[in-house]
C-alpha positions in Angstrom: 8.8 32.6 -39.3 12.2 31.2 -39.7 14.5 33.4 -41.1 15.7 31.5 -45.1 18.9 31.6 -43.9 18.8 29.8 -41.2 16.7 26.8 -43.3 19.1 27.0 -45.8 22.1 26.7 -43.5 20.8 24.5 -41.1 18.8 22.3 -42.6 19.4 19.3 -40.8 17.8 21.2 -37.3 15.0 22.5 -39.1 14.2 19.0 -40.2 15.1 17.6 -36.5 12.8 20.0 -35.4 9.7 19.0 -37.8 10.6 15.5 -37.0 10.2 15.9 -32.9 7.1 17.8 -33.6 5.7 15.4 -35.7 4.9 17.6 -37.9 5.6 18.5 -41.8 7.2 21.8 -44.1 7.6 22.0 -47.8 11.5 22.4 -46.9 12.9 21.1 -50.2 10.8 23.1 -52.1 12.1 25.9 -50.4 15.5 25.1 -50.6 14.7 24.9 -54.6 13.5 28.2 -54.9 15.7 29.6 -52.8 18.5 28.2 -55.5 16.5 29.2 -58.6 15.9 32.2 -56.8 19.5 33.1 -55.9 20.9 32.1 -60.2 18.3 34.2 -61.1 19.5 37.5 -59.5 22.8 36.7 -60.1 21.9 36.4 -63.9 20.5 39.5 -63.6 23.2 41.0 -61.8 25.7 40.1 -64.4 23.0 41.6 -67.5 22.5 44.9 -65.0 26.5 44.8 -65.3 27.0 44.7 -69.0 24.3 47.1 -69.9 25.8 49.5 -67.9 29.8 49.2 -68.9 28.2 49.2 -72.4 26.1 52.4 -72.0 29.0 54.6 -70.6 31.0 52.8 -74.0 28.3 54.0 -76.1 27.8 57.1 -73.8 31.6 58.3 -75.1 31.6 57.6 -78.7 30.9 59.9 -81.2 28.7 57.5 -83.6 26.6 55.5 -81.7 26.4 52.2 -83.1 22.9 50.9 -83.7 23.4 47.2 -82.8 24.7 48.2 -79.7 21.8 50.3 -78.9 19.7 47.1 -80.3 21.5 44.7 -78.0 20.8 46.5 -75.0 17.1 47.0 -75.7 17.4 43.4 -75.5 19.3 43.0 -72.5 16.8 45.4 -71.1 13.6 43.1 -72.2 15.6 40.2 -70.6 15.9 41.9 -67.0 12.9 42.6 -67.6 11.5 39.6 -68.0 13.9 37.7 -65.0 12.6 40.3 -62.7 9.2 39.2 -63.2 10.5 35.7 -62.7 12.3 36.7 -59.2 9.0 38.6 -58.2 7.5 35.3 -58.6 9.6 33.3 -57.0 10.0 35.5 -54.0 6.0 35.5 -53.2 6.0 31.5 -53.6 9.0 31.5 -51.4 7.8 33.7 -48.6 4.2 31.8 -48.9 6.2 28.8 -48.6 8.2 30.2 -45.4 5.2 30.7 -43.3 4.1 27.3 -43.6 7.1 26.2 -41.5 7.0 25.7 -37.9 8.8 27.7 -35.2 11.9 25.0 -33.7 11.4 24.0 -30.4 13.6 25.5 -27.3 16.3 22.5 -26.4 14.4 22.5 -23.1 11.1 21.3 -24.4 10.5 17.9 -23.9 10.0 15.4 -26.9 6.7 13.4 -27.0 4.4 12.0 -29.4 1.7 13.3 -28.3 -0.4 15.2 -25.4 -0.1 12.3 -23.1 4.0 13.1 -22.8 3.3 16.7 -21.5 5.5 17.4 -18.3 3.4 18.5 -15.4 6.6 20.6 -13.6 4.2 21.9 -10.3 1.0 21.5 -8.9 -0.5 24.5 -6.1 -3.3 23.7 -3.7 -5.6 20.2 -2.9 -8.4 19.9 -4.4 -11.1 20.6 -2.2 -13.2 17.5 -0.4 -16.4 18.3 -1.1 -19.1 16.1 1.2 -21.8 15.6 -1.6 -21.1 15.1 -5.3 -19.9 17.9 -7.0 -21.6 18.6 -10.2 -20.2 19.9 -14.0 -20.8 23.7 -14.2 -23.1 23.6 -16.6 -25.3 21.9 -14.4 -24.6 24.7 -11.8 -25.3 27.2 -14.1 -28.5 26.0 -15.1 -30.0 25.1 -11.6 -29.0 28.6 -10.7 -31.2 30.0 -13.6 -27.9 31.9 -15.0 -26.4 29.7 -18.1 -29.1 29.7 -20.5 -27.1 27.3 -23.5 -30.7 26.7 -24.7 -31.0 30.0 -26.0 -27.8 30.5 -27.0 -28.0 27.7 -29.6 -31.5 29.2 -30.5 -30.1 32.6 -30.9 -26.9 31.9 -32.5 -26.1 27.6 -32.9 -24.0 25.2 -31.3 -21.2 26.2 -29.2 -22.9 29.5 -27.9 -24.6 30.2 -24.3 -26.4 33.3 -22.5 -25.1 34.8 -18.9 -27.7 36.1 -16.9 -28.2 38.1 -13.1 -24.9 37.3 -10.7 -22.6 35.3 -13.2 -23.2 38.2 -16.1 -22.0 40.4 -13.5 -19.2 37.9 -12.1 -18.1 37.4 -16.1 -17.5 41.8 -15.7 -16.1 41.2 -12.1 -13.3 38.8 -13.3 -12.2 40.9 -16.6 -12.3 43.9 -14.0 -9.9 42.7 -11.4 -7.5 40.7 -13.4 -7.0 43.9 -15.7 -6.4 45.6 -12.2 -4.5 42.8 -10.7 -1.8 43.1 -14.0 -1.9 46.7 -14.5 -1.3 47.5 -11.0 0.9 45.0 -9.6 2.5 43.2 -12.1 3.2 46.3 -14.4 1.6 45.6 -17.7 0.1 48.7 -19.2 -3.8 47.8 -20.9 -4.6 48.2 -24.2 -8.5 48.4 -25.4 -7.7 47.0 -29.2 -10.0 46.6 -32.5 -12.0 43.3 -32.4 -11.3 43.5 -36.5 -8.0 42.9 -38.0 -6.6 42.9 -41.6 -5.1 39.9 -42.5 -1.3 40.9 -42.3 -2.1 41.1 -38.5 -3.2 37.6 -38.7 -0.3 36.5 -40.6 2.1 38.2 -38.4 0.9 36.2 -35.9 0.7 33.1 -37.1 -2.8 32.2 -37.6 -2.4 32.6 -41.2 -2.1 31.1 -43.5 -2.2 27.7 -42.0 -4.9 27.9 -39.5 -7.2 30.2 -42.2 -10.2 27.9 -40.9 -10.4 28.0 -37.6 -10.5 32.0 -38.2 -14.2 33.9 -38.6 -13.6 36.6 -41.4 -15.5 39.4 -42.4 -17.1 38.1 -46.3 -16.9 41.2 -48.4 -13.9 42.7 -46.6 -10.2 41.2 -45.5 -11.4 41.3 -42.2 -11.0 38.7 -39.4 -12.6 38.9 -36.1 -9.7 38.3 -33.3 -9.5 34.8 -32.2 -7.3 36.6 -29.0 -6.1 39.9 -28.3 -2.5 38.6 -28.9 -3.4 39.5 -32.8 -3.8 43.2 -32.2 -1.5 43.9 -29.2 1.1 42.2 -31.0 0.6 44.1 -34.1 1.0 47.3 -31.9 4.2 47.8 -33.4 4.4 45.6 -36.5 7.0 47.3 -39.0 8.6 49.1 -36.5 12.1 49.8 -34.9 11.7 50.8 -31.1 14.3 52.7 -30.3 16.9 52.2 -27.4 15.3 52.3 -24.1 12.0 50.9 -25.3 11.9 47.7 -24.5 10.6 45.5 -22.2 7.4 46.5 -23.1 4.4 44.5 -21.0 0.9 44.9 -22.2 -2.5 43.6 -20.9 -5.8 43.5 -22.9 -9.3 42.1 -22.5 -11.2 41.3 -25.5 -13.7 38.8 -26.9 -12.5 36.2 -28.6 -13.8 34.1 -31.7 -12.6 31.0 -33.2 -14.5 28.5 -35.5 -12.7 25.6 -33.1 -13.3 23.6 -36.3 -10.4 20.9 -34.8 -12.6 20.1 -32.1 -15.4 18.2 -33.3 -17.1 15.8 -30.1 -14.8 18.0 -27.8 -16.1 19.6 -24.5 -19.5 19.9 -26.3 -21.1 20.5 -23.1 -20.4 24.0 -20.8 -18.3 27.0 -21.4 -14.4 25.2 -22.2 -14.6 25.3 -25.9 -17.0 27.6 -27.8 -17.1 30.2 -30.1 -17.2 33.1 -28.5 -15.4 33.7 -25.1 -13.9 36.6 -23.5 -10.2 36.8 -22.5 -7.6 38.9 -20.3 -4.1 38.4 -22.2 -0.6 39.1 -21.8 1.5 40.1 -24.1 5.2 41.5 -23.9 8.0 42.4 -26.2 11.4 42.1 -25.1 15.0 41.8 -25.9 16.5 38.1 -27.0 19.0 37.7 -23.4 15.7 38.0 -21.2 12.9 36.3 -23.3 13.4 33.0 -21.0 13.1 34.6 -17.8 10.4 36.8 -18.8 8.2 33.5 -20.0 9.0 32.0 -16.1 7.7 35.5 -14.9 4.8 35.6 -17.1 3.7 32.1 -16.2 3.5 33.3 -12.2 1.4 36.2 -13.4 -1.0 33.5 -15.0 -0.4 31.6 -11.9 -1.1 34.3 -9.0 -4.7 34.7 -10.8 -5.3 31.2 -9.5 -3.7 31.2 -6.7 -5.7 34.4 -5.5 -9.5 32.8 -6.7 -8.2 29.8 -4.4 -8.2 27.5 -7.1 -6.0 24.4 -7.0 -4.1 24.3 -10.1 -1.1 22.4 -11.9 1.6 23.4 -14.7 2.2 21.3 -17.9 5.4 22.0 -19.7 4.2 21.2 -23.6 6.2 18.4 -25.2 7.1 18.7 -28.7 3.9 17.7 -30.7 1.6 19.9 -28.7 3.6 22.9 -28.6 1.7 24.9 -31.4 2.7 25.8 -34.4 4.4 29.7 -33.5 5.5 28.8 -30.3 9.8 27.8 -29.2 8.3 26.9 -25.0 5.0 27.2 -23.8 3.6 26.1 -20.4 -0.1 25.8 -19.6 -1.4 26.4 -16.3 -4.8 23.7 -16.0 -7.6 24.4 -12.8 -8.9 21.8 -11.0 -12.8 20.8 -11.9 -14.3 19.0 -9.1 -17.3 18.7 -11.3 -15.4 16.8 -13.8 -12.9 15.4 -11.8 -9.5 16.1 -14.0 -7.3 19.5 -14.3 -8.4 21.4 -17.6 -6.6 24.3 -19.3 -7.3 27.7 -18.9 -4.0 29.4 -20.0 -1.6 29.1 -22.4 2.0 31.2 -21.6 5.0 31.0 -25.0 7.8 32.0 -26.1 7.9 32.9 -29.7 11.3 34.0 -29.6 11.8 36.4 -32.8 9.3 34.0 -34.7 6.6 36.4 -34.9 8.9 39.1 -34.8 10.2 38.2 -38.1 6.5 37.8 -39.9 5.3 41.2 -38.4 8.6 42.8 -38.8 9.3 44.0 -35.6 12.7 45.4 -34.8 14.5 47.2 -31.9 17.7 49.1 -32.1 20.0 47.8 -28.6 22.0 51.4 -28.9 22.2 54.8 -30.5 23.5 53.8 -34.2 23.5 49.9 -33.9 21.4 48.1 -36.0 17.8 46.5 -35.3 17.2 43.1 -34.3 14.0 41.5 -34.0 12.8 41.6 -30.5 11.3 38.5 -28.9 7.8 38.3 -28.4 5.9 36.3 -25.8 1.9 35.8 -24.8 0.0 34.3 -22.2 -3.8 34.0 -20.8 -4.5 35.9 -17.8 -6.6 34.1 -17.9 -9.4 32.9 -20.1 -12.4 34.3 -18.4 -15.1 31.9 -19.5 -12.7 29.1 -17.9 -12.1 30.7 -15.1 -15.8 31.0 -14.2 -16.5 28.2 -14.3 -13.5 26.6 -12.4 -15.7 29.0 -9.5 -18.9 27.4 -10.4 -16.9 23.8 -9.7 -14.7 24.6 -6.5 -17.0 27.1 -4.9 -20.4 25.4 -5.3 -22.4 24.6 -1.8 -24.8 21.4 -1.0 -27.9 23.4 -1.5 -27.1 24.9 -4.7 -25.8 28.1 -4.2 -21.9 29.4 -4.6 -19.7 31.7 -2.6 -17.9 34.8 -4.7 -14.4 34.2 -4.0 -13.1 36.8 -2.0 -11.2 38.7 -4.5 -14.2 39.1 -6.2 -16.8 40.6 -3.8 -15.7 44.3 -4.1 -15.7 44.0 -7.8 -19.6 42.3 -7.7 -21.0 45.2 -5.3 -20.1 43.3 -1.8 -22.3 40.0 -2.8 -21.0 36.9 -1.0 -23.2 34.2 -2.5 -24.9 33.8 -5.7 -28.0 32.2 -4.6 -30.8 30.2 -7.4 -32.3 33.2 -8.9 
């Protein structure tokens, strides 16, 4: 959320930022109430003020005079009354205020559009495969291992069922990339609710705005997580960490649900975009000064995951219209499909700067007796896990059908070297 102070003040660069985004806020409106808002408790302040020189008059005389007493009952219905009107105005305002987009870092590129993402560094040549490399959903099904038949019988469209070596290679990943974080690039895990209220999605960013891409509980104000980011981040909403806290690095796997109700005729077929997936993610809180470097560093933690699997990959820097709507920077890291012949997402690393901060309220104090700031909060995949797999299925299938485990991955999947049709 951007602070009301900074709209109101800098209007101009919130507008120049909605503009390079492509993208629109009800900022007059809130630049109205913000007015109305401000002559109302000024009104009220000046009432507060009489009725209370006039009480300590009234306080000291001997006969109390009864149209003074009269006149102040009135006063009295009248801040009444304009406090009820400021309550108003203040929940419009801040429903108003989350509707506006986070501004873009100055080094974010402008663009219309996808197409004007910067790719800023490839790793690793696509392998030369000598016989036609097939989609992994073709893989998984001549291995007798992605059933997406049943998993539209059991549950619709978008859905599929793991079975023998890749349900255990699904474990295997979520396994050693915990370990891989935890123990080398010092992020501590955290096992989170799959539920969260809806503060936690607000505080986010998910809501309001994105409301139905979200899968929520129907008799309770419930939402299942559509990433982890929502409850590690919410870790310490409403709180001020005290000197010494900070940087704090977390790592969690959970699965993840989203209605992807954007993405109508897109990547219908495989594992890329459906409704359930699981997910390793990053998250870290940190102070304002390092929040740049930090997003560098957590991109090369997204980045070693590939690099380690073997899997050729390249880095986009997101121009200003596909940046997301909480996000100042983000970079996403896209493997190499042989199958499909073009690089395809499978993490997304940002900078939210004090954006999220501010919604979820999350302060730190820099020294003994200075006052809190909101810290900066950043996220990345580490990686999606679904994705991941099935980047192996692609670069690590064989001519006659099978697939070699990556090396990482053997101790993790009990030794096996080669998942072979079932």
């Amino acid at each position: 959320m951007l602070s009301l102070k900074l709209i109101r003040e800098n209007t101009q660069l919130v507008r120049d930022a909605l503009a390079k985004r492509g993208d629109t806020a009800p900022v007059d409106e809130i630049l109205q109430l913000d007015e109305e808002r401000r002559k109302l408790l000024s009104e009220v302040e000046g009432l507060r003020s009489r009725r209370n020189a006039v009480s300590q008059q009234i306080s000291r005389m001997k006969q109390k005079p009864p149209e003074l007493i009269a006149e102040m009952r009135q006063v009295g219905d009248q801040i009444k009354d304009l406090d009820a009107r400021v309550a108003e105005v203040e929940s419009k305002l801040n429903y108003l205020l989350l509707l506006v987009p986070n501004i873009p870092d100055a080094s974010v590129p402008v663009g219309k559009d996808e197409s004007e993402n910067v790719v800023v560094r490839t790793w690793g040549e696509p392998r030369k495969l000598d016989f036609t490399p097939l989609p992994h959903w073709d893989i998984g099904e001549r291995l007798g291992m992605i059933d997406f038949a049943r998993g539209v019988k059991i549950s619709g469209a978008r859905f599929y069922v793991l079975k023998g070596d890749l349900a255990r290679m699904e474990r295997a990943l979520i396994g050693w990339m915990i370990d891989l974080h935890t123990t080398e690039h010092g992020y501590t895990e955290i096992a989170p609710p799959y539920l969260v209220k809806r503060e936690s999605m607000v505080g986010t960013g998910q809501l309001p705005k994105f409301e139905e891409d979200a899968y929520k509980i129907s008799d309770e104000d419930l939402f299942l997580v559509p990433t982890a980011e929502v409850p590690v981040t919410n870790l310490y909403s409403g709180e001020i960490l005290e000197p010494g806290t900070l940087p704090i690095f977390h790592v969690s796997y959970t699965a993840c649900f989203r209605k992807e109700a954007g993405a109508a005729g897109r990547d219908t077929r495989g594992m890329i975009r459906v409704h359930q997936f699981d997910k390793v993610e990053m998250v870290k809180f940190v102070e304002p000064s390092t929040s740049y470097d930090e997003l560098e560093k957590l991109v090369n933690n997204a980045e070693e995951v590939l690099k380690r699997l073997g899997i050729p990959y390249q880095v986009k820097l997101m121009c200003t219209a596909d940046l997301g709507f909480t996000a100042a920077k983000k970079y996403d890291p896209e493997a190499w499909f042989p199958g499909q012949d073009k690089y395809i997402e499978i993490s997304s690393c940002s900078n939210f700067e004090d954006f999220q901060a501010r919604r979820a309220n999350i302060r730190y104090r820099p020294a003994a007796g200075e006052k809190p700031e909101f810290v900066h909060t950043l996220n990345g995949s580490g990686l999606a896990v679904g994705r991941t797999m099935a980047a192996i299925l692609e670069n690590y299938q064989q001519a006659d059908g099978s697939v070699s485990v990556p090396a990482v991955l053997r101790p993790y999947m009990g030794g096996l070297e080669v998942i072979k049709p079932a």
